[in-house]
N, C-alpha and C positions, 0 to 999 in steps of 0.2 A: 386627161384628168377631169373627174367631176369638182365642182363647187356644190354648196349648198347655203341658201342664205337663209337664216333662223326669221321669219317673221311675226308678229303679235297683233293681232287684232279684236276688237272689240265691236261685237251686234248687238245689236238695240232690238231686243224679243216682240217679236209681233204682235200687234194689239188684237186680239181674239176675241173678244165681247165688244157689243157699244159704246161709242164714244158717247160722251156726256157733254153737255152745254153749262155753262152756271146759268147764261142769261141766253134768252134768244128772242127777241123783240121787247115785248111789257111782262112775257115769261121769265119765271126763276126755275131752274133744278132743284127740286123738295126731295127727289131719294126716291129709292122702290120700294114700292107697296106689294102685298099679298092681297088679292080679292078674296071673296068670299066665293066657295064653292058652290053657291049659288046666282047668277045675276053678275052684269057687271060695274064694275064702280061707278063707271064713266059711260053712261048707255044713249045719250040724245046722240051721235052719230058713231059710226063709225064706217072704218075706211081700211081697204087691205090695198096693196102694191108690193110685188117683189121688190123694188126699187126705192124702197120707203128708207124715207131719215128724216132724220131730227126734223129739219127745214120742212120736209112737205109735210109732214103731221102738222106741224106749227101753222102753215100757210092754211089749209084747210081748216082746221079747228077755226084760227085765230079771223078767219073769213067768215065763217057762220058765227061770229059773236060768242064762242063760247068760253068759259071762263080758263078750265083747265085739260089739258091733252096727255097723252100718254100713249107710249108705244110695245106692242110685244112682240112677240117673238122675230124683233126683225122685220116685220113685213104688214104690220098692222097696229090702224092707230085709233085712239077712242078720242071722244069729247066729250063735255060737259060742263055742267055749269055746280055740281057738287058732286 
């Protein structure tokens, strides 16, 4: 004789884009911007790492004094001070 027992379960969909911070140190999350096809908004440094997050962008920036940071695609992060 077979059995079969009827199970039900519930997955939680995998986060596929960027996690997002509200706060991460004296930083707030303001949202995503669009640059301008020319130049970048945030140009006194920047910084690429495959490895990059939230954290190292912030520690870097937030280490050369500058005001605000930002990340794209994943793997690279800007600073500035406007």
């Amino acid at each position: 004789p077979t059995s079969s027992v009827s199970t039900s379960s519930t997955t939680t969909p995998k986060q596929t884009g960027p996690s997002n911070l509200a706060t991460i140190g004296t930083y707030s999350y303001v949202g995503c911007y669009t640059e301008a096809t020319v130049g970048r908004a945030l140009s006194a440094l920047q910084y690429a790492n495959n490895n990059m997050t939230i954290e190292i962008c912030y520690a870097t920036c937030s280490a050369a004094g500058y005001s605000w940071f930002g990340i794209e695609y994943h793997r690279e992060c800007y600073c500035g001070n406007s």
